[in-house]
C-alpha angles and dihedrals in degrees: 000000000000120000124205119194105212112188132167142156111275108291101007095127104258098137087047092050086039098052088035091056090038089049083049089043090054096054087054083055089256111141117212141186137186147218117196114204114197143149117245106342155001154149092202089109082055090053089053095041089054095049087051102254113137105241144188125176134207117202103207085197098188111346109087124276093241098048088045093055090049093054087048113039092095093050091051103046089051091052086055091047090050084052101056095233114159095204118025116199123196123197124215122179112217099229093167109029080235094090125130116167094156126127130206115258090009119105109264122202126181114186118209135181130224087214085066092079125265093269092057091095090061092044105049093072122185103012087056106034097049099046129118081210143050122185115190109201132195092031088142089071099053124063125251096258084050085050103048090045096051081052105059088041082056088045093054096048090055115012096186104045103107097229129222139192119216133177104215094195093055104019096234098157094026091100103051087045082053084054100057097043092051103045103027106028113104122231123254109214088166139001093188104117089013120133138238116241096224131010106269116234105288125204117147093168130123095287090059085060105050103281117151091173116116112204139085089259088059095046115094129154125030098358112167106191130190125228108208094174146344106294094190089052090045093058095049 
């Protein structure tokens, strides 16, 4: 079985790009499933069930996305084993354009859309700049110039990612996404002992832990602080 990490800031269009290629997939005779990672909520598994794709979800609550996917990644690509797929998707969305859900020697896709701002791709940081692939979603509402220019930011924040636009409402570049995963895409037989291609967010400090307090005495862990300006001069 293949798996293929899709990840993407919130509403970008990643579950319409991901049941658009599966549909694609289905008509070349591919099977597909898919496990939707998310925080507190979501229908997104309805909207797969009712477009035929096989689907299972995983609410983090209040642990963060990318530590979640991690714990459950083994779970998840068993499940896709046990289920005979020949291609898993899972779904993460980028909360935090922090992100990065991507494992070494498995297909990484991030999903961005031009409707984000032209500076997004240098702001979305590991999920876009280590994928193989980069889908660039609502194209049909800009204008070509706008298009071209969001592509070559894309381009400079990760110079090797092939790029692709898709339309998530008709499908138009599905089909040529489909292609890629099917016929370059490398399979998965296990993730256990498998890498992460960047370091996830880290914080183990008191809010981790159920803190509400706001002040210095009630901050422990890994605590960064700012310094806007000299305290000490300030007070004299």
């Amino acid at each position: 079985m293949k798996l293929v990490t899709v990840a993407g800031p919130p509403a970008c269009g990643k579950t319409a790009v991901i049941v658009k290629t599966a549909l694609a997939l289905h008509e070349s005779g591919v099977t597909t499933g898919v496990m939707k990672f998310d925080c507190l909520q979501t229908e997104d598994d309805e909207r797969y069930a009712r477009a035929g794709i096989p689907v299972q979800k995983g609410l983090s609550g209040s642990i963060c996305p990318d530590h979640y996917f991690a714990s459950n990644i083994e779970e998840s690509l068993a499940w896709g084993a046990w289920s005979g797929f020949d291609i898993l998707f899972t779904e993460s969305a980028g909360l935090c354009n922090r992100c990065s859900p991507h494992l070494r020697d498995v297909t990484a896709v991030a999903v961005i859309d031009v409707l984000s701002g032209i500076e997004a791709p240098r702001k979305v940081g590991p999920m876009l700049r280590t994928a193989d692939i980069v889908v660039i979603t609502k194209g049909d509402i800009v204008s070509q110039a706008e298009r071209e220019v969001f592509g070559t930011r894309v381009h400079q924040a990760n110079p090797r990612a092939r790029i692709l636009p898709v339309n998530g409402l008709t499908g138009q570049g599905a089909s040529e996404f489909a292609r890629l995963l099917r016929d370059e895409s490398a399979e998965t037989a296990t993730v256990t002992g498998s890498r992460l291609r960047y370091p996830m967010p880290s914080a183990v400090c008191s809010y981790c832990l159920g803190e509400q307090r706001i002040g210095a005495k009630h901050q422990i862990g890994n605590v960064t602080s700012i310094t806007l300006f000299d305290r000490e001069e300030a007070d004299r």
